[in-house]
C-alpha positions in Angstrom: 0.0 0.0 0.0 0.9 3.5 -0.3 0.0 6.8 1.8 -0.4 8.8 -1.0 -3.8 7.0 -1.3 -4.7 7.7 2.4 -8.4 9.1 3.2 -6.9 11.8 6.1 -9.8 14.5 5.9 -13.0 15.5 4.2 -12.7 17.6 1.0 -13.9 20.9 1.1 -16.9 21.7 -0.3 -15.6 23.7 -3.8 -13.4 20.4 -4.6 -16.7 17.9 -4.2 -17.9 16.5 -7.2 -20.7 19.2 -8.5 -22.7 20.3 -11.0 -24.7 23.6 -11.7 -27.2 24.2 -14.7 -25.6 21.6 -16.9 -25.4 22.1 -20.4 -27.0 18.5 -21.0 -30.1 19.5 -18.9 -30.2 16.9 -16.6 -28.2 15.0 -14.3 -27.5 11.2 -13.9 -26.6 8.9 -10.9 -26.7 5.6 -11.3 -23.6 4.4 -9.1 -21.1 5.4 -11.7 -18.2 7.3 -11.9 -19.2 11.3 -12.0 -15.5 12.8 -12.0 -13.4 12.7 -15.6 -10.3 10.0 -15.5 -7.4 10.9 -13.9 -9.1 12.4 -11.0 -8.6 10.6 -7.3 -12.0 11.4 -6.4 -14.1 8.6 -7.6 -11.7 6.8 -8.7 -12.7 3.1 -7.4 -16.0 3.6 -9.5 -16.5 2.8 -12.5 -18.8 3.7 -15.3 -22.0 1.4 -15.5 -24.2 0.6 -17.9 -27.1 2.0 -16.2 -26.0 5.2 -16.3 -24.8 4.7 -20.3 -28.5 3.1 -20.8 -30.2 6.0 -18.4 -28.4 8.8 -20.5 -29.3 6.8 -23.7 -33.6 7.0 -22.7 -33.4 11.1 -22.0 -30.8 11.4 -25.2 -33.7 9.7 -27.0 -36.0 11.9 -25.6 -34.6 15.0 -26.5 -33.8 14.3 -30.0 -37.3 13.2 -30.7 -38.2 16.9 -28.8 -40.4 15.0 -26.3 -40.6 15.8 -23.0 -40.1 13.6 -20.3 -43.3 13.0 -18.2 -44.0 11.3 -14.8 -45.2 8.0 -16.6 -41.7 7.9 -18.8 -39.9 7.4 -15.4 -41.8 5.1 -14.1 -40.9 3.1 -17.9 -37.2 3.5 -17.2 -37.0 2.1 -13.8 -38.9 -0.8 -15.3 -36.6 -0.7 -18.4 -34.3 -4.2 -18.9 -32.3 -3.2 -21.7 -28.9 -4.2 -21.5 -26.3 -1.7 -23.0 -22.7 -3.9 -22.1 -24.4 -7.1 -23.4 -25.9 -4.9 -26.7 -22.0 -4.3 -26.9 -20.1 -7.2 -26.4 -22.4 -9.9 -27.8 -21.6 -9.8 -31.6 -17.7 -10.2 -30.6 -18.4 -13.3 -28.7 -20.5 -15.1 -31.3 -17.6 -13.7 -33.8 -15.2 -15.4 -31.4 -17.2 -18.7 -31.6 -17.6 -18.8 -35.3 -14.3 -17.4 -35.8 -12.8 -20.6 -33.4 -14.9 -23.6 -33.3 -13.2 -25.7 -35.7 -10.2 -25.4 -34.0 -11.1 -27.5 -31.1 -14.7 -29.3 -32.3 -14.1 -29.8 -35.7 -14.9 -33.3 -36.2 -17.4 -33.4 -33.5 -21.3 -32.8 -35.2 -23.4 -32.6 -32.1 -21.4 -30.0 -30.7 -21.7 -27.4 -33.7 -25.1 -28.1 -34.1 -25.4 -27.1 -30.4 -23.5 -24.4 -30.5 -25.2 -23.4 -34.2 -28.8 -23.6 -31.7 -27.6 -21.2 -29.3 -25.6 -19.0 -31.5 -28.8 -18.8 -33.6 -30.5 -17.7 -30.9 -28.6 -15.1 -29.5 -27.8 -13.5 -33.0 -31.2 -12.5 -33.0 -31.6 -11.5 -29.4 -31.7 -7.3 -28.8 -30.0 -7.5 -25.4 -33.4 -7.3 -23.3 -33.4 -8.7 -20.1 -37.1 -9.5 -19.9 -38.1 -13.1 -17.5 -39.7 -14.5 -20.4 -36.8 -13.8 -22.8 -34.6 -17.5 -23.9 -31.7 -15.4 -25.3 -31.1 -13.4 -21.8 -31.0 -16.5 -20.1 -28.4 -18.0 -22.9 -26.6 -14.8 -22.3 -26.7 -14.3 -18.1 -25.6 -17.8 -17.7 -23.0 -18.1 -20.6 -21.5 -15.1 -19.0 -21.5 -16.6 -15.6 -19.6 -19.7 -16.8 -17.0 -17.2 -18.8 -16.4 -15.8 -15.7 -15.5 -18.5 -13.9 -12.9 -19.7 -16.5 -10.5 -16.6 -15.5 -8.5 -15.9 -13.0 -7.6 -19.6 -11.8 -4.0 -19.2 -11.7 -3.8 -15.9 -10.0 -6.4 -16.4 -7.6 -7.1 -20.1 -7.1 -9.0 -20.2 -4.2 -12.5 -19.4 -5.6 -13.8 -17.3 -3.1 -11.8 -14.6 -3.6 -11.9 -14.6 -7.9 -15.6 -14.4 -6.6 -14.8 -10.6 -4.5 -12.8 -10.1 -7.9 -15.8 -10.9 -10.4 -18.9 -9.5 -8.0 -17.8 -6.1 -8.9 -18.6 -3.8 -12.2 -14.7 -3.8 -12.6 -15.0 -7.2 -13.6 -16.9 -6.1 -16.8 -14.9 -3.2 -17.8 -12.2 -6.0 -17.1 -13.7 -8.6 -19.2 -14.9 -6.1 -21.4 -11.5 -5.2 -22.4 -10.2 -8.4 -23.1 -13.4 -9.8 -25.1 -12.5 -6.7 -27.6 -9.3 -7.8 -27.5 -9.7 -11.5 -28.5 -12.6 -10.3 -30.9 -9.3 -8.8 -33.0 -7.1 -11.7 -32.2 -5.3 -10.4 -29.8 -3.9 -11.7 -26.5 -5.8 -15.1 -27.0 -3.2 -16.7 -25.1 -3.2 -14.2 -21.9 -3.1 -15.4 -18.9 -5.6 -14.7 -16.8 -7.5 -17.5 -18.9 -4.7 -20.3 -17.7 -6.1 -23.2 -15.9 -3.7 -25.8 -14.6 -6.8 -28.5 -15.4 -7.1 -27.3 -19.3 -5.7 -29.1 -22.1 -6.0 -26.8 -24.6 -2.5 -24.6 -24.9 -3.3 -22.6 -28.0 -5.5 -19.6 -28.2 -7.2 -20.4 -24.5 -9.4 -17.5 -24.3 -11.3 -18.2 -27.4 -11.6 -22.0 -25.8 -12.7 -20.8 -23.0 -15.3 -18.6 -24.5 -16.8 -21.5 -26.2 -16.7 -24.1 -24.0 -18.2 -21.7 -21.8 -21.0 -21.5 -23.7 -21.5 -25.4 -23.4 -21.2 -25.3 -20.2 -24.6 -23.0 -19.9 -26.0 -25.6 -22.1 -25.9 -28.0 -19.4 -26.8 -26.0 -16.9 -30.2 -25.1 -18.4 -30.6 -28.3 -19.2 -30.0 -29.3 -15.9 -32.2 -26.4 -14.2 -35.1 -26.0 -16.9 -35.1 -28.7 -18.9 -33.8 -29.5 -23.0 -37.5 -28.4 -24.3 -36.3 -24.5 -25.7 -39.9 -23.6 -25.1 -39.4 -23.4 -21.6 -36.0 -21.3 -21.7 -36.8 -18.4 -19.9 -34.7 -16.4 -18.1 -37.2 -16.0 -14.7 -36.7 -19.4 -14.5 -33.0 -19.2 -12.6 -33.7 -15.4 -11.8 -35.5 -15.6 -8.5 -35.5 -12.4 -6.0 -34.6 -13.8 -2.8 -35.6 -12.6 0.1 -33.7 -14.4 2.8 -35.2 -14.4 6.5 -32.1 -14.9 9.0 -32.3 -17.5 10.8 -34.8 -19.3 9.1 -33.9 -19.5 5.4 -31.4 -22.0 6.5 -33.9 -24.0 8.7 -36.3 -26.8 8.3 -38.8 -23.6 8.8 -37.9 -22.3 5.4 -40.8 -23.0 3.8 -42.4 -20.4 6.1 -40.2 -18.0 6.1 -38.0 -17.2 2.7 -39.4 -15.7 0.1 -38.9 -15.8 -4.0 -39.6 -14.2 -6.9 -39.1 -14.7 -10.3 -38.0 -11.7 -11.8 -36.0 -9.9 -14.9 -33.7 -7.8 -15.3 -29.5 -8.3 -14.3 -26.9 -6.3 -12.9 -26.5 -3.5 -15.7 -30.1 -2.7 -16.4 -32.2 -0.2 -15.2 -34.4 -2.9 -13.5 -31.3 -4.2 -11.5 -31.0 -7.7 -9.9 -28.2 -9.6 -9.7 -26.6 -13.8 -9.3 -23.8 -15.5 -9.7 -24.0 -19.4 -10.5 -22.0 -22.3 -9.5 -23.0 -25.8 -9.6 -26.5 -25.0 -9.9 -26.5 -23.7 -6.4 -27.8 -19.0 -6.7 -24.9 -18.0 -4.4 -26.0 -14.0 -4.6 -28.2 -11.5 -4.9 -29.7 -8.4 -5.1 -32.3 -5.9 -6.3 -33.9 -2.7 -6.2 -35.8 -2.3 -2.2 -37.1 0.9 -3.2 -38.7 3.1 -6.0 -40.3 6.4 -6.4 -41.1 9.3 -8.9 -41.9 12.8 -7.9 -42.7 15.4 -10.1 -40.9 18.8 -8.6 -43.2 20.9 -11.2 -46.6 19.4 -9.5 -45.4 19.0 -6.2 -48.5 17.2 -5.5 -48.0 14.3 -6.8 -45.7 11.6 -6.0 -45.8 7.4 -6.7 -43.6 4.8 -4.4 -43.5 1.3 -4.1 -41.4 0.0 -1.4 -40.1 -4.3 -1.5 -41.4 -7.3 -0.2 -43.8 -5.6 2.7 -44.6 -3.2 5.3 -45.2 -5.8 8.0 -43.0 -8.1 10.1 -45.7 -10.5 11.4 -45.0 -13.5 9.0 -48.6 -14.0 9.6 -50.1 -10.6 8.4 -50.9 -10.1 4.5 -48.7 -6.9 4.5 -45.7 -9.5 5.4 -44.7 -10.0 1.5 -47.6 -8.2 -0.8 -45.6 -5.8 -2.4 -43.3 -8.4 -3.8 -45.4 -8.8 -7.1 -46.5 -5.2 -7.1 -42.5 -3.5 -7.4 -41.7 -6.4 -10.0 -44.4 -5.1 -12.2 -43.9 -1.8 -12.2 -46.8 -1.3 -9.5 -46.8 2.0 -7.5 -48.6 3.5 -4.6 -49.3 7.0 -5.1 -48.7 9.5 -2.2 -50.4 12.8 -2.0 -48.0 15.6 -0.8 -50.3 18.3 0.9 -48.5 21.9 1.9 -51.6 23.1 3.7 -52.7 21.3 6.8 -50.3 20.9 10.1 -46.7 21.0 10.6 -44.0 19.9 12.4 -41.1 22.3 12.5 -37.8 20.9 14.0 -35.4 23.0 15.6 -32.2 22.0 17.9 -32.6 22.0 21.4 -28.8 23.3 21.4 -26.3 24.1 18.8 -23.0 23.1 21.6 -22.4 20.1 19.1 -23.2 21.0 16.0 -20.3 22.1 13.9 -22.1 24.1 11.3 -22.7 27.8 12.5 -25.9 28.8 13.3 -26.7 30.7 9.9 -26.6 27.8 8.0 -29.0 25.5 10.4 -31.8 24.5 8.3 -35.3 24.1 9.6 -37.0 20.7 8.6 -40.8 21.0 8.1 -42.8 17.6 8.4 -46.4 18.0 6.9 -49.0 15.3 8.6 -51.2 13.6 5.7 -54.3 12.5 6.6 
């Protein structure tokens, strides 16, 4: 480590990331990077692809001189497009057609499985929806890529997992899928396996086998029948009750849901795969849309439910409702009774007195 990269006070308040009156006309925060490369502020985040796809709906918006109205934000929260995948996709088939005959050549039930799900995903648009056979092809293929990297440096798999459950892993594998997509660095090593046979062009092996390998793991979790590829199948929303999830009382307690979505849309969830076992997740817990020109209206829709009694109907109803796109709508009213809050004393407060702020609480009825 070095002490150069030492956190020893706050920043003041003219060097924090800020913007005022942007030239674009709006602002976007999706857990990406907001300060320019090169800058130390920031610098452990990177960009996502919600924020490119975000950016990409209002861009849209604009050109087509349409403005953007309460219901068009509800949409994008809801929205499952995946930008990355949209990206990288028409490499890795490349990579597959480009490669295949180098290590299957004389094997026909192989190419004619990998012609079924190359088919399939030539023609998919990169939408995450549950329903959708090509995002499950995709979500699990990448899964298995994943775990073909990395096994020299790191072999001890939980920590390639802290490695891959990040979005540096995709700027990462991003990188190198460009890379091999041109021919390049097929043979690097973060794609060495001590257990692999193959010792020319690795990468573009392990890209293809891979993608067999998500064969047999829908196979093995939904079944041959392509009818029944869908990518809700494997893509549950967990909701894990501690201790019980891991009791004989689980069937009470946890709760599921099949959803859509993956780690880079808009409608976020998230799960890595190993041996057919979901080892994590995670998803939105929260949504809501207010309209700061009718400050009247606002919609929210909070995650699984609003009670703790396993027993009460409120204990998991809003499970379905945030999942669809559901929202409660929530009348803000400025007339009617407040509650003004004001420091007892201001001996511990650091900010001086001037700048205080006075936090108003309206009661809705």
């Amino acid at each position: 480590s070095h002490s150069d990269g030492d956190w020893i006070h706050f920043l003041p308040k003219n060097m924090n990331p800020h913007k005022l009156n942007p030239k674009e006309g709006y602002i976007v925060s999706c857990n990406n990077r907001i300060m320019a490369r090169g800058s130390s502020i920031g610098a452990s985040i990177p960009t996502t692809s919600r924020a490119i796809r975000a950016t990409k709906i209002i861009n849209e918006h604009i050109k087509n001189g349409k403005k953007i109205t309460f219901n068009d934000m509800k949409d994008m929260q809801q929205d499952v497009i995946d930008e990355y995948a949209k990206k990288i996709l028409p490499i890795l088939l490349k990579i597959v057609e480009q490669h295949k005959a180098k290590y299957f050549e004389n094997n026909a039930n192989v190419n004619a499985l990998l012609g079924q799900l190359t088919s399939i995903l030539s023609k998919w648009e990169g939408k995450m929806a549950g329903n959708d056979k090509g995002a499950l092809i995709y979500n699990i293929w990448m899964s298995e890529l994943y775990e073909t990297l990395l096994k020299k440096q790191l072999p001890e798999r939980e920590w390639r997992e802290k490695v891959i459950d990040s979005f540096y892993s995709e700027h990462f594998l991003g990188n190198m899928i460009n890379k091999w997509g041109k021919g390049l660095e097929l043979n690097n090593e973060v794609c060495d396996d001590s257990a692999q046979f193959v010792t020319r062009d690795r990468c573009a092996y392990n890209v293809i086998k891979s993608l067999l390998n998500a064969y047999d793991y829908i196979f093995s979790e939904v079944g041959k029948n392509e009818e029944n590829w869908e990518w809700k199948f494997v893509n549950k929303q967990s909701y894990r009750h501690i201790p019980f999830s891991d009791s004989f009382l689980r069937y009470l307690f946890h709760k599921e849901i099949q959803v859509g979505g993956n780690r880079n849309t808009l409608f976020s969830s998230d799960k890595h795969y190993s041996t057919g076992e979901v080892e994590k997740n995670y998803g939105p817990v929260f949504r809501m849309v207010t309209s700061l020109e009718d400050m009247t209206s606002t919609s929210l829709m909070g995650d699984s439910g609003q009670s703790g009694n396993q027993a009460s109907p409120y204990y998991d109803n809003m499970m379905e409702a945030l999942n669809e796109g559901k929202y409660l709508n929530f009348t803000y009213t400025p007339e009617g009774p407040h509650l003004k809050l004001t420091p007892v004393s201001y001996t511990h407060l650091t900010l001086p007195t001037s700048e205080l702020v006075q936090i108003s609480v309206v009661a809705v009825p």
